[in-house]
Phi, psi and omega in degrees: 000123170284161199213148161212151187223123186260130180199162190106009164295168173164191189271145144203150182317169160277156171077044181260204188200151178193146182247132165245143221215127177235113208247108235210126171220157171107345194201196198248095156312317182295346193252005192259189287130116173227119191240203175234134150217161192237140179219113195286060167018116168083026208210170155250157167340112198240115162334064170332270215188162179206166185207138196258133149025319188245330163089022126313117173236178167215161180211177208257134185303303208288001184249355191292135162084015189222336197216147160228143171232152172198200224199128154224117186280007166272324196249022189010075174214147196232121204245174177206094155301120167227127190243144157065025181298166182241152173290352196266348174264028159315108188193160126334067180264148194235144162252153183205146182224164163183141191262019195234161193268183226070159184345095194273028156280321193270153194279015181254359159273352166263167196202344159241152193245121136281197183242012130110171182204136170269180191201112174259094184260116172248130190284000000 
């Protein structure tokens, strides 16, 4: 059974920073499709950024040039530097993982969850 565990959320000003860190035990990491998504009170689950196998990534146009996401599969963890927070990226964020192909935007090609970590931009 795969488990991913998110930590590293918290209050921080805008044009502040925060690392967030996803801790993936139970399975082969290296071998998963990994993203960030975020869900906002009242709103649904939206695509942060993602990184593939290969360490290929993509990110969602409003984070571009502001979050890095990467990957170290010795220590089979998957991180998300957010630089330059704004209050609208005040959310719920989830790592999500999967070892099967399809859209890495959409959330229904993953098939393991955390139980999420909040993140607070206070203006």
């Amino acid at each position: 059974q795969v488990q991913l565990v998110e930590s590293g959320g918290g209050l921080v000003q805008a044009g502040g920073s925060l690392r967030l860190s996803c801790a993936a035990s139970g399975g082969t990491f290296s071998g998963y499709k990994m993203g960030w998504f975020r869900q906002a009170p009242g709103k649904e689950r939206e695509f942060v950024c993602f990184i593939s196998t290969s360490n290929g990534v993509y990110y969602t146009d409003s984070v571009k040039g502001r979050f890095t996401i990467s990957r170290d599969n010795a220590k089979n963890t998957m991180y998300l530097q957010m630089n330059s927070l704004k209050p609208e990226y005040t959310a719920e964020y989830y790592c999500a993982g999967s070892d099967s192909s399809g859209p890495s935007s959409s959330p229904y090609t993953y098939d393991y969850w955390g139980q999420g970590t909040q993140v607070t931009v206070s203006s």
